[in-house]
C-alpha positions as protocol buffer text, in pm:
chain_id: "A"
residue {
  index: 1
  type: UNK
  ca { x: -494 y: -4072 z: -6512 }
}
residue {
  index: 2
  type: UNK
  ca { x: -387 y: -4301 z: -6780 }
}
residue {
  index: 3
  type: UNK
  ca { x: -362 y: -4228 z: -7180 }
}
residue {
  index: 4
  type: UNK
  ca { x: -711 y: -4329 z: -7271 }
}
residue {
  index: 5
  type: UNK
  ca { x: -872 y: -4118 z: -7012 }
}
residue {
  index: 6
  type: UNK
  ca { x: -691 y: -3843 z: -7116 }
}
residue {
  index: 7
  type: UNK
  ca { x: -766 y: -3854 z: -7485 }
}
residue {
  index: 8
  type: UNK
  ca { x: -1087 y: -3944 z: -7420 }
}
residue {
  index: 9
  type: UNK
  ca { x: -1112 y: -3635 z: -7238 }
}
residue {
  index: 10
  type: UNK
  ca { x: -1005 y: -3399 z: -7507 }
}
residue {
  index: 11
  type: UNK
  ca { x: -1257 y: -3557 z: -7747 }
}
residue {
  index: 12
  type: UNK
  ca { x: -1481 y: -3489 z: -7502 }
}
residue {
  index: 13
  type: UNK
  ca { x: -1368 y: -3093 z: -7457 }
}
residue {
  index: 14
  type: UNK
  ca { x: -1450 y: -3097 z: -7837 }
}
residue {
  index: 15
  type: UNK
  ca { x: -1801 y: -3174 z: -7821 }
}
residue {
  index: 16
  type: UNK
  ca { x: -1816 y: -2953 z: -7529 }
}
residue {
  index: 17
  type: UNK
  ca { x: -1632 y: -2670 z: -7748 }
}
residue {
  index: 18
  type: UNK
  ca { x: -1897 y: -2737 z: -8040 }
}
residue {
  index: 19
  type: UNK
  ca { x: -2147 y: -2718 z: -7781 }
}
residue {
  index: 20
  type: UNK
  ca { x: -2091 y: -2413 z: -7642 }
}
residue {
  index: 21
  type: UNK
  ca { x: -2067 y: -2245 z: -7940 }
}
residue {
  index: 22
  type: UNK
  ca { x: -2380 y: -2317 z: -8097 }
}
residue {
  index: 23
  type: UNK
  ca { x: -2525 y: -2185 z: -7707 }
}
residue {
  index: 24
  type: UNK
  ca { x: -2300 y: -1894 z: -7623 }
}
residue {
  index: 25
  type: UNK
  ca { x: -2203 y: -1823 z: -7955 }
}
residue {
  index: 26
  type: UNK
  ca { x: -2558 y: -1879 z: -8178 }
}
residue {
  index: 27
  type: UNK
  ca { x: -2870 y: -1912 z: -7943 }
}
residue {
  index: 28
  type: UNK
  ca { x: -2824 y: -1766 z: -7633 }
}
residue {
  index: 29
  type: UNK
  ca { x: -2577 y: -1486 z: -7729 }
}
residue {
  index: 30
  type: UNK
  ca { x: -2829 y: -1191 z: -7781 }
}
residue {
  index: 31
  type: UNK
  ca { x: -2999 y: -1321 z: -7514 }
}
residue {
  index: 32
  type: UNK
  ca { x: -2654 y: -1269 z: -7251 }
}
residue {
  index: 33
  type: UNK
  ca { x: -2532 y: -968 z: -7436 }
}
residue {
  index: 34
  type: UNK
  ca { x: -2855 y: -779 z: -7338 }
}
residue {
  index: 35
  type: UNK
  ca { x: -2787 y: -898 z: -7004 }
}
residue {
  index: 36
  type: UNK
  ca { x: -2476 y: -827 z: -6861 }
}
residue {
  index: 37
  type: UNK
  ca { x: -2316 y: -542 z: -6762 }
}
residue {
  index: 38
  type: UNK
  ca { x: -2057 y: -361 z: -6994 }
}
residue {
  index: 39
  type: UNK
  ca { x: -1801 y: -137 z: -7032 }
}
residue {
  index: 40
  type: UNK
  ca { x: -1538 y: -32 z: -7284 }
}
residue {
  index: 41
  type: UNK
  ca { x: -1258 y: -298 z: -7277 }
}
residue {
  index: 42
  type: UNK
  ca { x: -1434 y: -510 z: -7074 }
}
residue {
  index: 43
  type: UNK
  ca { x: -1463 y: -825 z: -7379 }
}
residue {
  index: 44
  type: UNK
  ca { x: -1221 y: -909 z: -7614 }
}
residue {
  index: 45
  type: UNK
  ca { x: -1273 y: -833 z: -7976 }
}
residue {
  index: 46
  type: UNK
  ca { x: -1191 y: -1083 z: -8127 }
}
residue {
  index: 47
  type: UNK
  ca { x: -1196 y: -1344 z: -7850 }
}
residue {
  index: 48
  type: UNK
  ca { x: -931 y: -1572 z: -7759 }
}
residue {
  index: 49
  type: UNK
  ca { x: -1044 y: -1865 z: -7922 }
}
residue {
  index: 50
  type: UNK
  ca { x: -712 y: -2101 z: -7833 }
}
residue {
  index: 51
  type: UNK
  ca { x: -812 y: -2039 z: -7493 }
}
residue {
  index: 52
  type: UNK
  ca { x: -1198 y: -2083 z: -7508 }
}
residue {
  index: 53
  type: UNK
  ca { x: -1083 y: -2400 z: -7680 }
}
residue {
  index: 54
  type: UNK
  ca { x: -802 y: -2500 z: -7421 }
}
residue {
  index: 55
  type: UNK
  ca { x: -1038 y: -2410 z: -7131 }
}
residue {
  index: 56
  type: UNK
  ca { x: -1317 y: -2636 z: -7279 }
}
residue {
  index: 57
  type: UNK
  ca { x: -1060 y: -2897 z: -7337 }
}
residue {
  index: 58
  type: UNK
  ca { x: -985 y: -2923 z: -6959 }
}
residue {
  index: 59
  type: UNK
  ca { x: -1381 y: -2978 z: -6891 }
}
residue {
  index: 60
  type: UNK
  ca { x: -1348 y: -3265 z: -7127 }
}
residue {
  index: 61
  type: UNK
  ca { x: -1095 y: -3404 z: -6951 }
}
residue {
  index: 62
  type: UNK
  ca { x: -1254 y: -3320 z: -6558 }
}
residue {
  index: 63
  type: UNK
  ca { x: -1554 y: -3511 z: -6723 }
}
residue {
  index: 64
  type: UNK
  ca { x: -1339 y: -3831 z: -6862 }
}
residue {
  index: 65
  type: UNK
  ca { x: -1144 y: -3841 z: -6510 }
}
residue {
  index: 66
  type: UNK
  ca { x: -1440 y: -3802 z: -6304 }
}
residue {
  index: 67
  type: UNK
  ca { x: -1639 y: -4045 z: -6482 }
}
residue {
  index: 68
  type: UNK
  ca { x: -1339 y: -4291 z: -6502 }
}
residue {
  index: 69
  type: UNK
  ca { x: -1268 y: -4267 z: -6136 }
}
residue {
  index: 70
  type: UNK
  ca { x: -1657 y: -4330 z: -6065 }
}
residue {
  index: 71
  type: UNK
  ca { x: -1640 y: -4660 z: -6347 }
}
residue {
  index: 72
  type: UNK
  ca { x: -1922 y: -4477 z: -6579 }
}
residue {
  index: 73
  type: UNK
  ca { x: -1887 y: -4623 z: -6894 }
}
residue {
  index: 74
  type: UNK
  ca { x: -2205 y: -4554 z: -7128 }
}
residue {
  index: 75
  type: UNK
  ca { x: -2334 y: -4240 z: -7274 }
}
residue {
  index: 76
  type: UNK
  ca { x: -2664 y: -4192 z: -7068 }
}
residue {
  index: 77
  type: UNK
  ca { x: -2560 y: -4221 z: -6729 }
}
residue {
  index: 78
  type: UNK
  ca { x: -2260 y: -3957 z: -6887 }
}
residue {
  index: 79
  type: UNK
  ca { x: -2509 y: -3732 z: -7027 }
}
residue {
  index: 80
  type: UNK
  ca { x: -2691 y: -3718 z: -6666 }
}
residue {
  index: 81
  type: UNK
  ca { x: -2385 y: -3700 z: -6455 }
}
residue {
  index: 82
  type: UNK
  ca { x: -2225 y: -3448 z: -6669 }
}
residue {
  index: 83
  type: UNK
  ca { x: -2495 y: -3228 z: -6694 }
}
residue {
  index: 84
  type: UNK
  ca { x: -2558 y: -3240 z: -6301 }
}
residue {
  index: 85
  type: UNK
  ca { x: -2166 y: -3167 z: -6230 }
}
residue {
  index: 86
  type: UNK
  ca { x: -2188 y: -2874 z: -6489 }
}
residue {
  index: 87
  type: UNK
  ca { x: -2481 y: -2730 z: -6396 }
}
residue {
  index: 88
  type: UNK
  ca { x: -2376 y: -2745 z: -5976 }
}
residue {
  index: 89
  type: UNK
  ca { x: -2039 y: -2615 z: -6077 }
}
residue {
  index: 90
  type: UNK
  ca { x: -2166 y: -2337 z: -6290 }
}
residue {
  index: 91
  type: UNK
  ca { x: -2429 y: -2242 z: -6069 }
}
residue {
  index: 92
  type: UNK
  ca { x: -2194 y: -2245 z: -5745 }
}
residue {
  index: 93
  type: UNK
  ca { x: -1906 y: -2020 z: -5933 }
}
residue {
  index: 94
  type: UNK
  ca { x: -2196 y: -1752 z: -6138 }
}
residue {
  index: 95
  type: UNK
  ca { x: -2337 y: -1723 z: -5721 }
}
residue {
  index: 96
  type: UNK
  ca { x: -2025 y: -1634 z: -5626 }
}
residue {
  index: 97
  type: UNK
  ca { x: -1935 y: -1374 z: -5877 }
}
residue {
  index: 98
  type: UNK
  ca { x: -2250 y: -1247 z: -5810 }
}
residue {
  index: 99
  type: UNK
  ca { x: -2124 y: -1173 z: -5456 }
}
residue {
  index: 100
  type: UNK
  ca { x: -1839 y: -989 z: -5564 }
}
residue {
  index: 101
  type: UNK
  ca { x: -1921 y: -821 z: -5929 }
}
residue {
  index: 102
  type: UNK
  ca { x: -2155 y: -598 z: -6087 }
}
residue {
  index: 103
  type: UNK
  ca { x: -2155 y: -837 z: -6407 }
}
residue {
  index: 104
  type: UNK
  ca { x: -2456 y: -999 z: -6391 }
}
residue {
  index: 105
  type: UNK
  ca { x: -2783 y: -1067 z: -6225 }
}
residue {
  index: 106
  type: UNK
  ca { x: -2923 y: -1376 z: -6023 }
}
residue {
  index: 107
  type: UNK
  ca { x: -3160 y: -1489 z: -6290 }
}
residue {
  index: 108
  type: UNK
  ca { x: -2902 y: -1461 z: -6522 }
}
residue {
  index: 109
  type: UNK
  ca { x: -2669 y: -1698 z: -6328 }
}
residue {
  index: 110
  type: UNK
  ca { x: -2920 y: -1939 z: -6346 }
}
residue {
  index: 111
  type: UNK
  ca { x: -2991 y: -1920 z: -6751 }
}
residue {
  index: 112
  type: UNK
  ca { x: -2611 y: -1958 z: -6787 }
}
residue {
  index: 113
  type: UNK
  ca { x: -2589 y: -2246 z: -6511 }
}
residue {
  index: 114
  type: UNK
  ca { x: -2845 y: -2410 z: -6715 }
}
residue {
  index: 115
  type: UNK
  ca { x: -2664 y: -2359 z: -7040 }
}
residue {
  index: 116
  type: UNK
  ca { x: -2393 y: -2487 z: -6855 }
}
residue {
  index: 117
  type: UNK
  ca { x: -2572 y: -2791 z: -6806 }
}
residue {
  index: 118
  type: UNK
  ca { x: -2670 y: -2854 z: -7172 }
}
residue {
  index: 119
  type: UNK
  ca { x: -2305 y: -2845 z: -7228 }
}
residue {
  index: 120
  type: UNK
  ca { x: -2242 y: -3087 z: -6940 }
}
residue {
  index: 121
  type: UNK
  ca { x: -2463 y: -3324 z: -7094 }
}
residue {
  index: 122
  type: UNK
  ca { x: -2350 y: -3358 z: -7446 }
}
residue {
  index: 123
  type: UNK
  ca { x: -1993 y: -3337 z: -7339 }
}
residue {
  index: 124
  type: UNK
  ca { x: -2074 y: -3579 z: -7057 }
}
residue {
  index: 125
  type: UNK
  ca { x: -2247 y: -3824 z: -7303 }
}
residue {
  index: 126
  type: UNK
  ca { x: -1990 y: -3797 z: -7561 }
}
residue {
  index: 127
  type: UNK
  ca { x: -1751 y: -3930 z: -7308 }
}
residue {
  index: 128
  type: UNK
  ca { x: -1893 y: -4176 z: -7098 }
}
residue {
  index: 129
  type: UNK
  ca { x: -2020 y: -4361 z: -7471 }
}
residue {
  index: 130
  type: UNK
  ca { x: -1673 y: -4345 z: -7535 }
}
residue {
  index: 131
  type: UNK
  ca { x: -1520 y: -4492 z: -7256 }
}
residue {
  index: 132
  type: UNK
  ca { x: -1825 y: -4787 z: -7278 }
}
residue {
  index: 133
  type: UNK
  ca { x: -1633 y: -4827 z: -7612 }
}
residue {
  index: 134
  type: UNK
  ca { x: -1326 y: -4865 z: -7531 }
}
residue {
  index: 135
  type: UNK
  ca { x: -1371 y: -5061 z: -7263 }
}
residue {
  index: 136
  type: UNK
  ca { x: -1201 y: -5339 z: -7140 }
}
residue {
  index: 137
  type: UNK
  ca { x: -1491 y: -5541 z: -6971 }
}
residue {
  index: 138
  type: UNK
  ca { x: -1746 y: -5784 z: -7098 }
}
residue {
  index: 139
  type: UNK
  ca { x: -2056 y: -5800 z: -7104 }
}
């Protein structure tokens, strides 16, 4: 992974950061708290933000390095692909947990793997734009 990619890729956490916290954080997060299962202790209050942030970040830069590797470089195909690799991802890891928790239901998993995918997409077509910018190719 070169320089580019990788900055790329945190600009791209950023917008996936924003993202998520206008879902998880504003829309959808009545929506989950009614949902899940709880217990004392079980969330953090407050929340570690540096590492929301940080974990977000890394997306980004999955995103930029896939999409590099693959030689997408504009912001639809991004917005597609990212949303698709969010959305399996999510959806493979909430089935999974479902498996071996009590946290959450089936439906559920699905609401978040779709939220998932919202996030994939706007993170996904904030970086594939911005690797068609800074592209070396012409047209």
């Amino acid at each position: 992974m070169n320089t580019k990619t990788l900055i790329i890729g945190i600009a791209g956490g950023i917008v996936v950061f924003l993202t998520g916290f206008l879902i998880y954080g504003v829309l959808m997060m009545e929506y989950f708290v009614s949902n899940m299962s709880s217990f004392p202790g079980f969330t953090k209050d407050p929340m570690e933000i540096w590492a929301i942030a940080a974990g977000n970040i890394i997306w980004g830069i999955l995103l930029a390095y896939v999409f590099n590797l693959g030689g997408l470089s504009s912001g639809g195909r991004g917005a597609l692909h990212g949303a698709i690799l969010f959305f399996l991802f999510s959806l493979g890891m909430n089935i999974v947990s479902y498996g071996q928790y009590n946290l959450y239901s089936l439906p559920l998993s699905l609401v978040d793997a779709l939220c998932m995918a919202i996030l994939g997409c706007t993170g996904g077509a904030f970086t594939g734009w911005l690797l068609c910018r800074t592209s070396t190719k012409t047209a």
